[in-house]
KEVEX-230531 format. One record per residue (C-alpha): residue in one letter; x, y, z. Coordinates in nm, 4 decimals, always signed. Layout:
% residues N
@res = A	xx = X	yy = Y	zz = Z .
...
This chain:
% residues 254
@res = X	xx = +10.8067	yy = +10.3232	zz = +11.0180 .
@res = X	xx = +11.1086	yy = +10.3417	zz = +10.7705 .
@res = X	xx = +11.4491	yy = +10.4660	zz = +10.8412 .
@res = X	xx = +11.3931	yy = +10.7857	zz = +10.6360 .
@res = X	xx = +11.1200	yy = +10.8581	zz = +10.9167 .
@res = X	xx = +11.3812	yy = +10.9041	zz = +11.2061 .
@res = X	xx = +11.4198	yy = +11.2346	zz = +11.1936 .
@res = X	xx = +11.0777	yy = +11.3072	zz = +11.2066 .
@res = X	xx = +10.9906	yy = +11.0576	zz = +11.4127 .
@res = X	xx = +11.2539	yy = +11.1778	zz = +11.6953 .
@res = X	xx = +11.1090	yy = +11.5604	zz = +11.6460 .
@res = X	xx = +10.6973	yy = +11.3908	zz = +11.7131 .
@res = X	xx = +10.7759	yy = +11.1333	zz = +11.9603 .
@res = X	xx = +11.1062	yy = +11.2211	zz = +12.0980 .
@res = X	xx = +11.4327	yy = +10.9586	zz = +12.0645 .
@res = X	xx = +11.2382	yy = +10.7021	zz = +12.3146 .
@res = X	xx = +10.8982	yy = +10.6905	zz = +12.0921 .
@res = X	xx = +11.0797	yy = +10.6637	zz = +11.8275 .
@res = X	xx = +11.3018	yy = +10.4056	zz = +11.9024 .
@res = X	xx = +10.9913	yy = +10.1970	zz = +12.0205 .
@res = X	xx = +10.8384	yy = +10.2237	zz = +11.6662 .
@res = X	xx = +11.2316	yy = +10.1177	zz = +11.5223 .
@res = X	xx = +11.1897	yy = +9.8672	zz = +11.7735 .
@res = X	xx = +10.8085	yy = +9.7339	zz = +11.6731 .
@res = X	xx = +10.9302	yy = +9.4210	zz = +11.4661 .
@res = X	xx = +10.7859	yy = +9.0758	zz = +11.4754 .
@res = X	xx = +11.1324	yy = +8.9202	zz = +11.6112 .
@res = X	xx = +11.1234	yy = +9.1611	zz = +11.8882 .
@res = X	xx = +10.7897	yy = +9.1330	zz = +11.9990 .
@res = X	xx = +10.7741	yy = +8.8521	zz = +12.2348 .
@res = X	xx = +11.1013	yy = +9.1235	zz = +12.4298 .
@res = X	xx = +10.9113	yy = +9.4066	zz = +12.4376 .
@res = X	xx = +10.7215	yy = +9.5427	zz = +12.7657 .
@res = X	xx = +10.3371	yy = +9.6489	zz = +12.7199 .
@res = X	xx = +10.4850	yy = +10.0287	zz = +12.7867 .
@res = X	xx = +10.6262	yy = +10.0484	zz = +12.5273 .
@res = X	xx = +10.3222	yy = +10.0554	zz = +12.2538 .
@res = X	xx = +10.2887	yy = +10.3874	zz = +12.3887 .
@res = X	xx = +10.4575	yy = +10.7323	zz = +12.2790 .
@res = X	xx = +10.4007	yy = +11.0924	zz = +12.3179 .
@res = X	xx = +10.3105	yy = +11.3035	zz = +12.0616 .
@res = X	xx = +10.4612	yy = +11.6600	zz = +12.1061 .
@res = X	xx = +10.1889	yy = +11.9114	zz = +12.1747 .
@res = X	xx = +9.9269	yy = +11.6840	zz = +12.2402 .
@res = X	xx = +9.7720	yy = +11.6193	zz = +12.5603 .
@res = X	xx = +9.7562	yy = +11.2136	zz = +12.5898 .
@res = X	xx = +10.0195	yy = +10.9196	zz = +12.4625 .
@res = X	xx = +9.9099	yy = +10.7269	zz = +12.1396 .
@res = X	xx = +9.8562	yy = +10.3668	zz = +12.1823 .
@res = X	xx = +9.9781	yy = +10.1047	zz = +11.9152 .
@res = X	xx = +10.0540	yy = +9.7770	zz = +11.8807 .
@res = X	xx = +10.3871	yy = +9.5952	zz = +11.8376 .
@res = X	xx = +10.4549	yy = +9.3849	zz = +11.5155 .
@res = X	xx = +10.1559	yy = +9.4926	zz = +11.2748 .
@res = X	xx = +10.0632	yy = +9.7836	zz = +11.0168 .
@res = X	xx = +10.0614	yy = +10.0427	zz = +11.3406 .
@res = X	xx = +10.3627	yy = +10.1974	zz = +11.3106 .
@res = X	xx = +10.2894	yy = +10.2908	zz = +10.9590 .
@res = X	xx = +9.9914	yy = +10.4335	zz = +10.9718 .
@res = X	xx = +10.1309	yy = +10.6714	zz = +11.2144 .
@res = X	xx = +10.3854	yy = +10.7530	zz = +10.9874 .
@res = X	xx = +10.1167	yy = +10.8561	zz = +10.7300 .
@res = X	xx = +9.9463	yy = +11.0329	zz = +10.8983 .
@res = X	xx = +10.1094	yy = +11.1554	zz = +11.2231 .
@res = X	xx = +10.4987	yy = +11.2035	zz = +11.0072 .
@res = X	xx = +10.4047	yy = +11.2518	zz = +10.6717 .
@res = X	xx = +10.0945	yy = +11.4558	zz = +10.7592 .
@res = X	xx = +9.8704	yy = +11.2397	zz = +10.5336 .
@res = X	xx = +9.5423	yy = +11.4578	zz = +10.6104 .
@res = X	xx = +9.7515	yy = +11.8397	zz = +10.5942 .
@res = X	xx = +9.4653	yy = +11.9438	zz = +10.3148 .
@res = X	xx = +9.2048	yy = +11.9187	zz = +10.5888 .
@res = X	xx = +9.3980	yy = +12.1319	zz = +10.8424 .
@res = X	xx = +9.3344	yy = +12.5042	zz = +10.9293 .
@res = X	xx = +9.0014	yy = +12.4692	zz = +10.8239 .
@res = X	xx = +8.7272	yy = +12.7612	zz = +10.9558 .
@res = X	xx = +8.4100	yy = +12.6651	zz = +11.1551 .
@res = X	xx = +8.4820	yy = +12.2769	zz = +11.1800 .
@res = X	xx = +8.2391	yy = +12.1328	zz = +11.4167 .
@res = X	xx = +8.1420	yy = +11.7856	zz = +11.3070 .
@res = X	xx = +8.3991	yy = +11.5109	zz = +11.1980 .
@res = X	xx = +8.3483	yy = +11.1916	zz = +11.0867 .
@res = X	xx = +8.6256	yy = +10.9312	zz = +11.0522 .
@res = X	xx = +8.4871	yy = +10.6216	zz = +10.8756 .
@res = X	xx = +8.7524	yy = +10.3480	zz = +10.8794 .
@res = X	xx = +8.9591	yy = +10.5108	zz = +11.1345 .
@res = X	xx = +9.1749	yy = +10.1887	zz = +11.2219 .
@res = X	xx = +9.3139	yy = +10.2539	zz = +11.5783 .
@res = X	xx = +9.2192	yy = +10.6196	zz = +11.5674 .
@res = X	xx = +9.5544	yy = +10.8229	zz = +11.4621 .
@res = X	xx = +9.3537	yy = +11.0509	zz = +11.2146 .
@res = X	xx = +9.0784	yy = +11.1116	zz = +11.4825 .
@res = X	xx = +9.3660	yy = +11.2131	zz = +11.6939 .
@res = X	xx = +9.5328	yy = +11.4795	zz = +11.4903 .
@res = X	xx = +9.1663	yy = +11.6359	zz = +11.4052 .
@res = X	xx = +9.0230	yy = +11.6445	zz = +11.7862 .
@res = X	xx = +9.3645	yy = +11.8407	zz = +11.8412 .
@res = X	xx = +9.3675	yy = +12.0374	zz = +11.5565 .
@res = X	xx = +9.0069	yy = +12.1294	zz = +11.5789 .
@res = X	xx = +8.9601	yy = +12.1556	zz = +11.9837 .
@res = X	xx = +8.5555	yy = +12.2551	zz = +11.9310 .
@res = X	xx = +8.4731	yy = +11.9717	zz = +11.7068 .
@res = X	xx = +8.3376	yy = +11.6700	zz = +11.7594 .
@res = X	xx = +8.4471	yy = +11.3282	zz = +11.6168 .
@res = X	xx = +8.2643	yy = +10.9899	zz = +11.5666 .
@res = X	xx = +8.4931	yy = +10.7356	zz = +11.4514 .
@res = X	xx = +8.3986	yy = +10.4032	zz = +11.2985 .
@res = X	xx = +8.6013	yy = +10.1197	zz = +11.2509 .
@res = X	xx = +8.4714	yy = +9.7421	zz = +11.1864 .
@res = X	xx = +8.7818	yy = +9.5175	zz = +11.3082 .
@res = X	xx = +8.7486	yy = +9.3990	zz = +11.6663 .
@res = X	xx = +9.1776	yy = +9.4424	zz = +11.7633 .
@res = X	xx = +9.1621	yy = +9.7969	zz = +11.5319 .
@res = X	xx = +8.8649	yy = +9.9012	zz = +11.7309 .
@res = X	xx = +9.0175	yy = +9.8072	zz = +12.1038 .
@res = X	xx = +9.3122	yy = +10.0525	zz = +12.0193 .
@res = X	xx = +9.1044	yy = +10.2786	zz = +11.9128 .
@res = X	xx = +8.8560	yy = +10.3132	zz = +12.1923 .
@res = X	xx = +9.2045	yy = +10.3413	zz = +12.4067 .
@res = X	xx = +9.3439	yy = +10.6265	zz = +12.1655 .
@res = X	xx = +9.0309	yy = +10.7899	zz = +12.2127 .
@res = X	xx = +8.8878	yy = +10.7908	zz = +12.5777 .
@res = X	xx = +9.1044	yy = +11.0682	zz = +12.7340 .
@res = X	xx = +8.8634	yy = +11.3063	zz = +12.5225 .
@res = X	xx = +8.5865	yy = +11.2238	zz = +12.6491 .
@res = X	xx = +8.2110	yy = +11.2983	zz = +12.4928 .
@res = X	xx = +8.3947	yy = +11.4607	zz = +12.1983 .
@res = X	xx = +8.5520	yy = +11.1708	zz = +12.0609 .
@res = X	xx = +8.2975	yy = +10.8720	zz = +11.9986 .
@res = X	xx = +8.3965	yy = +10.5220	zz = +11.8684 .
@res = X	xx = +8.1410	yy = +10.2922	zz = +11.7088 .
@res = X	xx = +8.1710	yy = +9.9746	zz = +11.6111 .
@res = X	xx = +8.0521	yy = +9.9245	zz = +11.2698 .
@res = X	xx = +8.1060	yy = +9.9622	zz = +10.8731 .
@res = X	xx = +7.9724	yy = +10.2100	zz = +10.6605 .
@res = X	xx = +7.7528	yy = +10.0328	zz = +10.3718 .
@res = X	xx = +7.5408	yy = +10.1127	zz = +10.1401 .
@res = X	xx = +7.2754	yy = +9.9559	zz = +10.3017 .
@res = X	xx = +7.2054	yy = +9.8003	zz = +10.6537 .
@res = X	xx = +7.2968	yy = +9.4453	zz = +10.7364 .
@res = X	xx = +7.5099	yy = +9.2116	zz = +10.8671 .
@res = X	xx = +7.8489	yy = +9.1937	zz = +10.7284 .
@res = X	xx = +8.1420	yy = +8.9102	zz = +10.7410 .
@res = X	xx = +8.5156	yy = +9.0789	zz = +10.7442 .
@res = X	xx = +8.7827	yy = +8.9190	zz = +10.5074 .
@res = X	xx = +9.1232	yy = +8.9886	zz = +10.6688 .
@res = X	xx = +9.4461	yy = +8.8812	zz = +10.4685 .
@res = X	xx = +9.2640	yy = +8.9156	zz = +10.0853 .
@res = X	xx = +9.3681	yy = +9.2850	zz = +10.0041 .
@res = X	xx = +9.6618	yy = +9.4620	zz = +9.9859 .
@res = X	xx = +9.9085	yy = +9.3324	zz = +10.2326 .
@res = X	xx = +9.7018	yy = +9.1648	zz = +10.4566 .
@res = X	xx = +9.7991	yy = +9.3992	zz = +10.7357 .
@res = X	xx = +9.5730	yy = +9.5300	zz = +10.9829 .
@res = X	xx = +9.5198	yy = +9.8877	zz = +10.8007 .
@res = X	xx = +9.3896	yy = +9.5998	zz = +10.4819 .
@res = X	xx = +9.0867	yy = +9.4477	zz = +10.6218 .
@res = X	xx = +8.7644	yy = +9.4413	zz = +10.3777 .
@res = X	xx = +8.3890	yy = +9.4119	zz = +10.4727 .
@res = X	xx = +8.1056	yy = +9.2263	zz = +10.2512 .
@res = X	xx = +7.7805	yy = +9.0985	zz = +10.3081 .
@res = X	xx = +7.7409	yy = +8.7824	zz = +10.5270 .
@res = X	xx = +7.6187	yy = +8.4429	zz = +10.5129 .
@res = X	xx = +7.4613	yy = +8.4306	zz = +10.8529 .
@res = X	xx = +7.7077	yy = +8.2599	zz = +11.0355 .
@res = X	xx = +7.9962	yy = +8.4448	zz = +10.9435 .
@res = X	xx = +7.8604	yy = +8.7240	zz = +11.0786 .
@res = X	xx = +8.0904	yy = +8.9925	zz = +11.2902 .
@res = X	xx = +7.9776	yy = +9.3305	zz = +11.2465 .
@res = X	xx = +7.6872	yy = +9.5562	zz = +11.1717 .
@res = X	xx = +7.6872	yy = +9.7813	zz = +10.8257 .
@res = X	xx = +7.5481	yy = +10.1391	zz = +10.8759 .
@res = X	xx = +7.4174	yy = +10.3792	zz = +10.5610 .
@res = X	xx = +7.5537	yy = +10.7101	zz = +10.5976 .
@res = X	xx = +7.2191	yy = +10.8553	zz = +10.7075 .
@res = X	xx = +7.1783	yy = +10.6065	zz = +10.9967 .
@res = X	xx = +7.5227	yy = +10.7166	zz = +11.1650 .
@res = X	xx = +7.3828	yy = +11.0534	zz = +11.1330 .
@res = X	xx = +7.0468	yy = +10.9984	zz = +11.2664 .
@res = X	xx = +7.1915	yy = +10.7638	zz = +11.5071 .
@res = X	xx = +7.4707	yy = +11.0843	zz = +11.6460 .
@res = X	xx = +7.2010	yy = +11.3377	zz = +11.5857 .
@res = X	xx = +7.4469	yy = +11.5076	zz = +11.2958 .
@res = X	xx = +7.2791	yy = +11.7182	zz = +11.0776 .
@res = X	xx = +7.6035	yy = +11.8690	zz = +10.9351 .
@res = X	xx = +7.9271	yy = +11.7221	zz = +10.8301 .
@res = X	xx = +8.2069	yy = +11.9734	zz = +10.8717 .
@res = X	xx = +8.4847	yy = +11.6660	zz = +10.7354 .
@res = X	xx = +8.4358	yy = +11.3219	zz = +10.6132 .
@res = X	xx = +8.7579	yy = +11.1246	zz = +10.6278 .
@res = X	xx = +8.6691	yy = +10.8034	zz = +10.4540 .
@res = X	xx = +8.9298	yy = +10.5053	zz = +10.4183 .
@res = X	xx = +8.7375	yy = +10.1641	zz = +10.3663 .
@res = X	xx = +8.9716	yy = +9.9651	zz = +10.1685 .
@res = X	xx = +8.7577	yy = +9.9386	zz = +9.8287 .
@res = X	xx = +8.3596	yy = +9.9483	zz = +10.0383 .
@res = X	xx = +8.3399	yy = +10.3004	zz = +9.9358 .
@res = X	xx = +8.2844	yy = +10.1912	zz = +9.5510 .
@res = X	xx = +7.9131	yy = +10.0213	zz = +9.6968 .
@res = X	xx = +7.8587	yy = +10.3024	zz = +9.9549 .
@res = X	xx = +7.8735	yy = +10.5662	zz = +9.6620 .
@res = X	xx = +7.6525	yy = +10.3602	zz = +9.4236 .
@res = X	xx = +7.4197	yy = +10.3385	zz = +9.6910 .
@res = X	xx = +7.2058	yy = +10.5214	zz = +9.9129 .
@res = X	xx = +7.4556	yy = +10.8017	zz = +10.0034 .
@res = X	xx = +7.3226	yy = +11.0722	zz = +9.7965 .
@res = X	xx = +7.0413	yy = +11.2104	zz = +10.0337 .
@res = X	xx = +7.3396	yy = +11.3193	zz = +10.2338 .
@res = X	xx = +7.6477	yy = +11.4689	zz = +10.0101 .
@res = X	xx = +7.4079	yy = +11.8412	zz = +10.0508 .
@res = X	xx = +7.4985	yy = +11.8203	zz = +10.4157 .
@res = X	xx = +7.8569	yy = +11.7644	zz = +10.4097 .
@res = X	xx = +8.1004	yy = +12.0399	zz = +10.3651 .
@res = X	xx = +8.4577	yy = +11.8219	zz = +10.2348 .
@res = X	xx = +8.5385	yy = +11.5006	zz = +10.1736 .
@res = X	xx = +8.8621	yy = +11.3114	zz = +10.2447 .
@res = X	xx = +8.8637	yy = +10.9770	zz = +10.0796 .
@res = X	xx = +9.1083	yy = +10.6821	zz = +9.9989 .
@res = X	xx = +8.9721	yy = +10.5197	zz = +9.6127 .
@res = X	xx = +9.1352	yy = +10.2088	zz = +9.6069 .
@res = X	xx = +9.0572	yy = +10.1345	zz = +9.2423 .
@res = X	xx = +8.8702	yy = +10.3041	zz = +8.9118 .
@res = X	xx = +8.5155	yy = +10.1465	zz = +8.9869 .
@res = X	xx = +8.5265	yy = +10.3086	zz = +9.3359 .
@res = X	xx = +8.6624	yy = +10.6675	zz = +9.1331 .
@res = X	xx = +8.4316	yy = +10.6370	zz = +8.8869 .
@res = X	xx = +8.1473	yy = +10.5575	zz = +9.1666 .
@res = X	xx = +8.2568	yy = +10.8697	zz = +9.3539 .
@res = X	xx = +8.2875	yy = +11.1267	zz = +9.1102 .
@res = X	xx = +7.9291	yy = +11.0305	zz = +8.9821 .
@res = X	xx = +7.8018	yy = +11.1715	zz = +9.3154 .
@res = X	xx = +7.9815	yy = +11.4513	zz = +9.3701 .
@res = X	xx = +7.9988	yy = +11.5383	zz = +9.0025 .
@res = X	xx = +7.6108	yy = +11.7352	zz = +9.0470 .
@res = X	xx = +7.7178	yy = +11.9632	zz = +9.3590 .
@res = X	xx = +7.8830	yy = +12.2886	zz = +9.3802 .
@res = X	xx = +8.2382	yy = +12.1364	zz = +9.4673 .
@res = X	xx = +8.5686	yy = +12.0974	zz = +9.3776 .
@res = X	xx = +8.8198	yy = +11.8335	zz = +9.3532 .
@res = X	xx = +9.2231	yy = +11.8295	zz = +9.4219 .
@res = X	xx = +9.4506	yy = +11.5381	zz = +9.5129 .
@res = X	xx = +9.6535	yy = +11.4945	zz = +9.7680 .
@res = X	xx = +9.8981	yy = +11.2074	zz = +9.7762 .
@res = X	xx = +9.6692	yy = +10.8991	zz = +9.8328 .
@res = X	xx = +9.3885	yy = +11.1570	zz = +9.9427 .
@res = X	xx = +9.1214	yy = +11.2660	zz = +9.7092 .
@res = X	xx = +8.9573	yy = +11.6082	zz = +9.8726 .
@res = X	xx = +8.6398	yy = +11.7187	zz = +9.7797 .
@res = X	xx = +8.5134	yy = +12.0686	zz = +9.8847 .
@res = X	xx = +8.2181	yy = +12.2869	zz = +9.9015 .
@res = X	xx = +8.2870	yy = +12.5830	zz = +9.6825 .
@res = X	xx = +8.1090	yy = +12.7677	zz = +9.9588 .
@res = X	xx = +8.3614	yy = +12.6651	zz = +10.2221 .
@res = X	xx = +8.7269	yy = +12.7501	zz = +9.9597 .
């Protein structure tokens, strides 16, 4: 979180949360008390887990300050949600309160990512499900490379396919996370995979895009744009851009 997030931060957390996220720095860590990688978000029902010292604190202030998903709010008739590369689960958050009827099934490939978010989301019980796995365009095992994009950070970790022993995590098409949930609609697909959503879109994907009604997505570069656009380009949808956030939208659902 940066200073010019105070304000905000002090009106969503209060002036204790957000002088824990001020406080979340590597040369305070070994300091600070396990309470406080916890806040309160105003008007919603259960704290937020994080942790201290990493990319946390600014992925909440995408999404949670900024309001990083605000073109998939208000939406009529959302039922089905799914969050694919939902690090520790601040997205899934704002939709399961924004969208009290729906359903979300987060997935998120990083072992620490994923323990924060199973935290973040078991006080909503069967409506929030977190899976451990990548989206790919195919399935198989996959290695993770941590510390080769971006930053490094936590919010920066990349899949690819394994060499046997490097092994840590299972890769999921599209249409097995949907046969595996029993979805046969997607209301919103959030999708934030740090570059995997170049292969996922070349791949197998297609059988699916007539199902879902909007699309959220992160392109990290021009092969994954170019790889995206080339699917959606034969539906009945529109395109806009918002901030980092490419939506995609049935023209049926406008």
């Amino acid at each position: 979180m940066l200073l010019k997030h105070v304000p905000a931060a002090i009106d969503r957390f209060g002036v204790g949360g957000a002088l824990k996220l001020l406080a979340s720095r590597k040369r305070f860590r070994r300091w600070l008390p396990q309470w406080t990688t916890r806040v309160s978000i105003r008007n919603y029902p259960h704290p937020f887990h994080f942790r201290h010292a990493t990319t946390d604190k600014y992925i909440m202030a995408d999404v949670l300050l900024d309001a990083q998903y605000a073109c998939l709010m208000g939406r009529d008739g959302v039922r089905t949600i799914l969050d694919i590369g939902a690090n520790i689960g601040t997205a899934s958050v704002v939709f399961l309160n924004e969208y009290p009827q729906a359903t979300v099934v987060a997935l998120e490939p990083d072992p620490g990512n994923f323990a924060i978010l199973q935290r973040n989301l078991a006080p909503y019980g069967d409506r929030a499900i977190a899976s451990r796995c990548a989206l790919w365009h195919r399935s198989e095992a996959l290695a993770i490379d941590r510390g080769h994009f971006r930053d490094g950070g936590a919010w920066s970790f990349q899949v690819r396919s394994s060499h046997g022993s490097d092994s840590e995590v299972e890769g999921v098409t599209l249409s097995e996370v949907m046969r595996r949930h029993g979805i046969e609609n997607i209301d919103i697909l959030k999708i934030d995979i740090e570059g995997a959503e170049r292969y996922v879109f070349e791949g197998s994907v297609a059988a699916c895009l007539p199902r879902i009604t909007r699309i959220a997505i992160e392109l990290h570069d021009e092969a994954c744009r170019k790889a995206f656009l080339a699917s959606v380009e034969p539906l009945d949808g529109g395109l806009s851009q918002h901030g980092e956030v490419t939506l995609w939208q049935r023209r049926s659902a406008s």
